[in-house]
Backbone as ProteinMPNN parsed JSONL, in Angstrom:
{"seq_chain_A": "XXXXXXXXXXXXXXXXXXXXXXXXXXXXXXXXXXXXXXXXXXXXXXXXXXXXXXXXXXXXXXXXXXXXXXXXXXXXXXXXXXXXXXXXXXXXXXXXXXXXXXXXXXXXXXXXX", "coords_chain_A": {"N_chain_A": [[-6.897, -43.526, -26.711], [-7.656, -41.066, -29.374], [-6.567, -38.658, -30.701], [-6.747, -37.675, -33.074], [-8.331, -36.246, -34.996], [-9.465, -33.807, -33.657], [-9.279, -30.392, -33.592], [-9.665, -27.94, -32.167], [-9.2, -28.034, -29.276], [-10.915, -27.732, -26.193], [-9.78, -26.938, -22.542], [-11.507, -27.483, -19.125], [-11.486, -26.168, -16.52], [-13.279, -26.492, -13.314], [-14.373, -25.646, -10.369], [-15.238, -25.978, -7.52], [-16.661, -25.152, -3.899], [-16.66, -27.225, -1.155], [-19.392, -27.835, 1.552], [-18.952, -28.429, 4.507], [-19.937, -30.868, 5.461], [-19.4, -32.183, 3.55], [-16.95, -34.539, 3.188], [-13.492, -35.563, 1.895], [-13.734, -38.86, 1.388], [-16.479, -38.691, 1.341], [-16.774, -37.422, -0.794], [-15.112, -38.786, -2.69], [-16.355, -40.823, -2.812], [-19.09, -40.226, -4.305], [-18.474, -39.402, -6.759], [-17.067, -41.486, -7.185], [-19.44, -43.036, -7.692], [-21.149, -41.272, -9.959], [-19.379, -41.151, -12.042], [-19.688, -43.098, -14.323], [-21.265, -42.257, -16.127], [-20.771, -39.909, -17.338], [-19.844, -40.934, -19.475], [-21.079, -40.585, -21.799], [-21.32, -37.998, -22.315], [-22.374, -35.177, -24.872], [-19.753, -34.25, -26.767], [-17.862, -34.714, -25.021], [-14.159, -35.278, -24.239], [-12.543, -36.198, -22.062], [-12.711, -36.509, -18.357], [-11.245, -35.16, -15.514], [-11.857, -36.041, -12.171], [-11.151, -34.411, -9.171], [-10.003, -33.699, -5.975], [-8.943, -30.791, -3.844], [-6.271, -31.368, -2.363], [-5.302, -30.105, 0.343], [-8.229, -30.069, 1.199], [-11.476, -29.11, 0.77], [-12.328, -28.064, -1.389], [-13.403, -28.724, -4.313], [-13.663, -30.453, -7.661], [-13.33, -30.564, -11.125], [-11.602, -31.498, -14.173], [-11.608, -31.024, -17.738], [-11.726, -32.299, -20.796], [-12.838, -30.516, -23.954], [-14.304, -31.229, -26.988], [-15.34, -29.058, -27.909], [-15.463, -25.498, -27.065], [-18.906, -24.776, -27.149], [-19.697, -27.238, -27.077], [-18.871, -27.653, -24.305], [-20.545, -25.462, -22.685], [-23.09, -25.631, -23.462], [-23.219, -28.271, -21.766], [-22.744, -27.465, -19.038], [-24.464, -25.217, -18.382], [-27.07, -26.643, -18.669], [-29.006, -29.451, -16.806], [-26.913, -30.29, -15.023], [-25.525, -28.215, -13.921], [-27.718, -26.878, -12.142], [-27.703, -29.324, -10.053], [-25.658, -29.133, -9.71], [-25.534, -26.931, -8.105], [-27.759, -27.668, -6.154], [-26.547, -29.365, -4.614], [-24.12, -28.225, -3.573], [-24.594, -25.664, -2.593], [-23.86, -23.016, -4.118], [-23.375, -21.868, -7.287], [-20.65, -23.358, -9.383], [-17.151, -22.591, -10.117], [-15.946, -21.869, -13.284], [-13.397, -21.792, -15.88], [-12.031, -21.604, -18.881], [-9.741, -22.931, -20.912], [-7.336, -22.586, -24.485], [-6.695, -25.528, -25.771], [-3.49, -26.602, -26.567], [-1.812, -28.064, -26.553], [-1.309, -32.012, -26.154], [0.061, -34.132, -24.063], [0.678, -37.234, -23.71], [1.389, -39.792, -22.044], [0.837, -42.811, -21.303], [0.477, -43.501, -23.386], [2.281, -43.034, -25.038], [2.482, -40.925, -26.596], [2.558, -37.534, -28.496], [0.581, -34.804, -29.169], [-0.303, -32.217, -30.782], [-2.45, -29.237, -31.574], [-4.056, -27.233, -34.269], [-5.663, -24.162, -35.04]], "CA_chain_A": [[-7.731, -42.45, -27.225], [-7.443, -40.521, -30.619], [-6.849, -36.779, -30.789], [-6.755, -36.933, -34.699], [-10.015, -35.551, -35.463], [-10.343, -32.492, -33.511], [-8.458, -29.635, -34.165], [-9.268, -26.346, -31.492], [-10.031, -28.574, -28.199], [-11.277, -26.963, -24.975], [-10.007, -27.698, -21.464], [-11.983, -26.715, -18.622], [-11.427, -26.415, -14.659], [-14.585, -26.526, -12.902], [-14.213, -25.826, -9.079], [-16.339, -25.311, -6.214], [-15.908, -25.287, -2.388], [-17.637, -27.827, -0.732], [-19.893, -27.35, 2.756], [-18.543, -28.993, 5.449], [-20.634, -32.041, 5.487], [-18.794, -33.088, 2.694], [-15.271, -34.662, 3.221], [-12.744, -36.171, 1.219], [-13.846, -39.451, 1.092], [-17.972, -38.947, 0.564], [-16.687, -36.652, -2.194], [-14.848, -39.714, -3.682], [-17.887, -42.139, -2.945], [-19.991, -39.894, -5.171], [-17.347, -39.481, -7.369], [-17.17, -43.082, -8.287], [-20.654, -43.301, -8.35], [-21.416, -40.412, -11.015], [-18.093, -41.388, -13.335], [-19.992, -43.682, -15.918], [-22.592, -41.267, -16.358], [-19.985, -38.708, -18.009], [-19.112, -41.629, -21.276], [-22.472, -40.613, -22.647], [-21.852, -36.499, -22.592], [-21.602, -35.116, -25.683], [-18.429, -33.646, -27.143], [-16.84, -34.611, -23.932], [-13.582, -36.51, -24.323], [-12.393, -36.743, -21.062], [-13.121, -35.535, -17.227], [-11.037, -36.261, -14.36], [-12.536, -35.872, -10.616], [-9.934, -33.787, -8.591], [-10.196, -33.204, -4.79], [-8.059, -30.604, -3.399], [-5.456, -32.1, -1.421], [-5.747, -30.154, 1.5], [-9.523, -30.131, 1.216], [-12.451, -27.632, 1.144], [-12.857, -27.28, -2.453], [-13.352, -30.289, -5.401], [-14.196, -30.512, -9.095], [-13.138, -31.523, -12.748], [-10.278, -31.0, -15.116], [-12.646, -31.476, -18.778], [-11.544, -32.214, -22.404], [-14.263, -31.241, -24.489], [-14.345, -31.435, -28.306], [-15.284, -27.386, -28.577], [-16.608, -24.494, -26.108], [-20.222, -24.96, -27.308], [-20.258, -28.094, -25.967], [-19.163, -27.22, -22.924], [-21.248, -24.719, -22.624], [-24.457, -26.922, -23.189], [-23.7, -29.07, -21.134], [-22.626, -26.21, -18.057], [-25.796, -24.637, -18.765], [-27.971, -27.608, -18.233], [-29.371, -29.674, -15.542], [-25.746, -30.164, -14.673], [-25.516, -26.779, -13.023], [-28.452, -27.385, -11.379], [-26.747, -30.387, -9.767], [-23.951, -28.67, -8.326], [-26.321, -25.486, -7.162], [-28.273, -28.442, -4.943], [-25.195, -30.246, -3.736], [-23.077, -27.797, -3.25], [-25.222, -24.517, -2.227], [-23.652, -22.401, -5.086], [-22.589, -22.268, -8.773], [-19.209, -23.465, -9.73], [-16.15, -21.385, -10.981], [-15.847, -22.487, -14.595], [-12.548, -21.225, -16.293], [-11.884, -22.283, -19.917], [-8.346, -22.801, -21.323], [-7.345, -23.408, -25.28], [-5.641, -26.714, -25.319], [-2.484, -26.332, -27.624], [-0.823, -29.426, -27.232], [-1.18, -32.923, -25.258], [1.265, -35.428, -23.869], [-0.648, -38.824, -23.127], [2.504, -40.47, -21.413], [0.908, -43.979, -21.09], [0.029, -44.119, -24.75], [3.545, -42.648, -25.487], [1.806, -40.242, -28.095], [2.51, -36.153, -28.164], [-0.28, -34.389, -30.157], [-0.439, -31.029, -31.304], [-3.46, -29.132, -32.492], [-3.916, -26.012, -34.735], [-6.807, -23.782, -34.93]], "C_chain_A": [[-7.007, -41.791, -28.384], [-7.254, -39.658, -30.779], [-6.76, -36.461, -32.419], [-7.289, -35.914, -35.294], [-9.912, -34.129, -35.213], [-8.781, -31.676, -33.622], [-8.548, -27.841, -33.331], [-10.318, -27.554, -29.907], [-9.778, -27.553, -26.983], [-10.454, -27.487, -23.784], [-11.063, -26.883, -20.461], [-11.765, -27.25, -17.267], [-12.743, -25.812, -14.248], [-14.022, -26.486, -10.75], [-15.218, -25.476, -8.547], [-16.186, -26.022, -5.112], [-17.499, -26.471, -2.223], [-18.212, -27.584, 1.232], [-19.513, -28.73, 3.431], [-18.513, -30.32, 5.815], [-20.001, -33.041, 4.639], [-17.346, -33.69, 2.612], [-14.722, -35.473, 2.23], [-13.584, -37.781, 0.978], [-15.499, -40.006, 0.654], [-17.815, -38.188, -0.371], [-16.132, -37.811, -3.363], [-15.832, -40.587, -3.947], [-18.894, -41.575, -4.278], [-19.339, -39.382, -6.352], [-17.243, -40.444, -8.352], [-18.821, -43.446, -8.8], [-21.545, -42.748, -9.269], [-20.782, -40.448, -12.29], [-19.0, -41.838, -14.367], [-20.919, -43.002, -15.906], [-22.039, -40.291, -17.387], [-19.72, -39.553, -19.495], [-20.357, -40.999, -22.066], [-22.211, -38.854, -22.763], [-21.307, -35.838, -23.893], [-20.688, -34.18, -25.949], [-17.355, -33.405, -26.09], [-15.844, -35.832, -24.327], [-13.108, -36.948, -23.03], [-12.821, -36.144, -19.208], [-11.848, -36.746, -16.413], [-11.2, -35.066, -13.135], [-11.383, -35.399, -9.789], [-10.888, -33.514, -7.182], [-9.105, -32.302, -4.792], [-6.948, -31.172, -2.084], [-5.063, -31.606, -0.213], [-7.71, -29.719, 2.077], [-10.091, -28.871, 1.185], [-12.606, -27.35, -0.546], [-12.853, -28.831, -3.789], [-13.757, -29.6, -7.12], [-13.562, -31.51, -10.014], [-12.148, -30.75, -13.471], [-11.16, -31.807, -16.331], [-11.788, -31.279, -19.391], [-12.119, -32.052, -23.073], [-13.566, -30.779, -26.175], [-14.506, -29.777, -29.058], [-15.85, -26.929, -27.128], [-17.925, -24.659, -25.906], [-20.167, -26.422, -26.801], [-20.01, -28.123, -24.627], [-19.724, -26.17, -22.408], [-22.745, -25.372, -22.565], [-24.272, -27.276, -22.104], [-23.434, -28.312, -18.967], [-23.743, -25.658, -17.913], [-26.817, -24.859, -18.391], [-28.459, -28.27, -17.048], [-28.122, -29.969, -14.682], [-25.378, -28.967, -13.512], [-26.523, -26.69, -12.016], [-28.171, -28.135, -10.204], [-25.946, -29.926, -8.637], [-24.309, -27.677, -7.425], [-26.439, -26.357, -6.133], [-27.333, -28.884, -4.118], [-24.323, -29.793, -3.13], [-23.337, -26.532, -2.408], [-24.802, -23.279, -3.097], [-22.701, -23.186, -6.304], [-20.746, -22.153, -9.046], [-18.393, -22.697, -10.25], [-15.662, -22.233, -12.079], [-14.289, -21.272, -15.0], [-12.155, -22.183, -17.813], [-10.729, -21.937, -20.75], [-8.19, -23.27, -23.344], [-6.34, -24.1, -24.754], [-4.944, -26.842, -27.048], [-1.934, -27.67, -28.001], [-1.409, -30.599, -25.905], [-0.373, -33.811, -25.377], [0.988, -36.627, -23.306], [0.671, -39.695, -22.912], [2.2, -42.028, -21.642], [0.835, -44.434, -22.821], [1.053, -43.312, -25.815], [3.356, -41.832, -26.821], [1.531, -38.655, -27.062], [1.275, -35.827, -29.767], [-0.323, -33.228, -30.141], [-1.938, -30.031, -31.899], [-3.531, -27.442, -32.921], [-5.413, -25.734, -34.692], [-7.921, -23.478, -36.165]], "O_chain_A": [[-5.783, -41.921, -28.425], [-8.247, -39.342, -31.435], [-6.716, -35.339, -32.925], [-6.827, -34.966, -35.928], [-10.136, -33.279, -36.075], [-7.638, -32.126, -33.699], [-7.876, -26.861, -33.652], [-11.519, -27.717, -29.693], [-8.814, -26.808, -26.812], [-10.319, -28.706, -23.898], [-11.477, -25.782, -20.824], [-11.83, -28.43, -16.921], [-13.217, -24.798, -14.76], [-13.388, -27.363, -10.164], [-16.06, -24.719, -9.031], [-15.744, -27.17, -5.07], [-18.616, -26.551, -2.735], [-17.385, -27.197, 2.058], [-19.734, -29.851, 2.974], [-17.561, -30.923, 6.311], [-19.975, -34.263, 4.789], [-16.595, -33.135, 1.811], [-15.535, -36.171, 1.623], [-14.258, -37.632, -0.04], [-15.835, -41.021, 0.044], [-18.827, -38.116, -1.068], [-16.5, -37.839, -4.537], [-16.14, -41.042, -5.048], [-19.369, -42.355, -5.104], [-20.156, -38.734, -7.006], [-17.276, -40.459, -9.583], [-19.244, -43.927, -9.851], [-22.585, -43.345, -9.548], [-21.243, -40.018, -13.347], [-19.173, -41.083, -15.324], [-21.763, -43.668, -15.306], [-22.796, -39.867, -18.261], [-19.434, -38.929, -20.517], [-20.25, -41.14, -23.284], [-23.101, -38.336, -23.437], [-20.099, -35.839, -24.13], [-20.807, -33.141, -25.3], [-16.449, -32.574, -26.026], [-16.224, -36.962, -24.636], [-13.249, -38.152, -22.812], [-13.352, -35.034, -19.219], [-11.575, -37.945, -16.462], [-10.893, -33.876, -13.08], [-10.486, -36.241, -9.759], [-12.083, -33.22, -7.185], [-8.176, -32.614, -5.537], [-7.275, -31.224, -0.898], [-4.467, -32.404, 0.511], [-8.128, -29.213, 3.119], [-9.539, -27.803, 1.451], [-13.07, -26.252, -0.85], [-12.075, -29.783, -3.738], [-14.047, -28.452, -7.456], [-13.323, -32.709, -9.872], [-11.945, -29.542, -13.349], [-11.461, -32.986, -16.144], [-10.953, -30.419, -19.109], [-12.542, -33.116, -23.523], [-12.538, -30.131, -26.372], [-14.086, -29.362, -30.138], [-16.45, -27.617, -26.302], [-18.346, -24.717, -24.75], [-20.895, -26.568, -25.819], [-20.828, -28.568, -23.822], [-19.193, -25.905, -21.329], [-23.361, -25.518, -21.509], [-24.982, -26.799, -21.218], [-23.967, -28.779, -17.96], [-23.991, -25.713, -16.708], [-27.601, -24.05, -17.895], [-28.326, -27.555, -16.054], [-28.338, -29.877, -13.474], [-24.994, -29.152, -12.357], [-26.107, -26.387, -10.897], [-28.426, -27.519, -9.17], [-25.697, -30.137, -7.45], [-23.776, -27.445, -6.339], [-25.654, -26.261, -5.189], [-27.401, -28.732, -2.898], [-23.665, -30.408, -2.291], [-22.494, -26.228, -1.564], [-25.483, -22.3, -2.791], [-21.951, -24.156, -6.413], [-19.943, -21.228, -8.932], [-18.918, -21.907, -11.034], [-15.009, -23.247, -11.831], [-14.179, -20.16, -14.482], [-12.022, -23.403, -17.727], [-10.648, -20.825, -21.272], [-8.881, -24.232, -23.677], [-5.498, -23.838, -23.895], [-5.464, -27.043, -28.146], [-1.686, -28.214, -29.077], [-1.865, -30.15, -24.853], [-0.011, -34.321, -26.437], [1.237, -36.754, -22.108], [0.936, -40.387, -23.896], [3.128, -42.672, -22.131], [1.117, -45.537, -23.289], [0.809, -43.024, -26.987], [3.952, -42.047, -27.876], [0.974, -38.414, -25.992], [1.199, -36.371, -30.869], [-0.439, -32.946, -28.948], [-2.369, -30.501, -32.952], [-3.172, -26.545, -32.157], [-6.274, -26.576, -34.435], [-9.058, -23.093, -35.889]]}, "name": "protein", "num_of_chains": 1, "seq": "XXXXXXXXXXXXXXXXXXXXXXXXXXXXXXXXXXXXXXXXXXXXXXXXXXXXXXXXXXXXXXXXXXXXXXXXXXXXXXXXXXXXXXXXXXXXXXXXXXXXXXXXXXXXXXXXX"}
């Protein structure tokens, strides 16, 4: 992946508790089965699917390209989504992202605003 381009990227933690019904491993089942759905969102560069590791609460660690797009796409039937599935709306928290360290692709990137 490329971080050339952008220049004030977003991260975002997305949590929410899950009801009972849901455990660790039907949270991963639907998990894997929602992933390629996310290559298509726009101004998203990356998401990754986090359980908590002693359970009771799940979400997403997002990269997006700016605020306004995560905001769209938070906004949208997305939210919706997580109301039905989950029985309430997620705790969104939005970080700037200063710098990244992509270990496998031995590349530090920097970005100004």
């Amino acid at each position: 992946m490329s971080y050339g381009t952008y220049y004030k990227m977003i991260t975002a933690i997305v949590l929410y508790d899950l009801p009972p019904h849901i455990d660790k491993e039907s949270c991963r089942a639907h998990f894997h089965a929602i992933a390629p759905g996310f290559l298509e969102v726009p101004g998203l560069l990356r998401k990754q699917f986090i359980h908590a590791a002693e359970g009771g609460f799940a979400g997403g660690s997002y990269l997006w390209e700016s605020r306004t797009a995560a905001e769209a796409f938070y906004s949208g039937s997305w939210l919706d989504g997580i109301i039905a599935r989950y029985g309430a709306p997620p705790r969104i928290t939005y970080f700037d992202t200063f710098a990244i360290a992509d270990v496998p692709a031995r590349q530090a990137v920097v970005f100004d605003d």
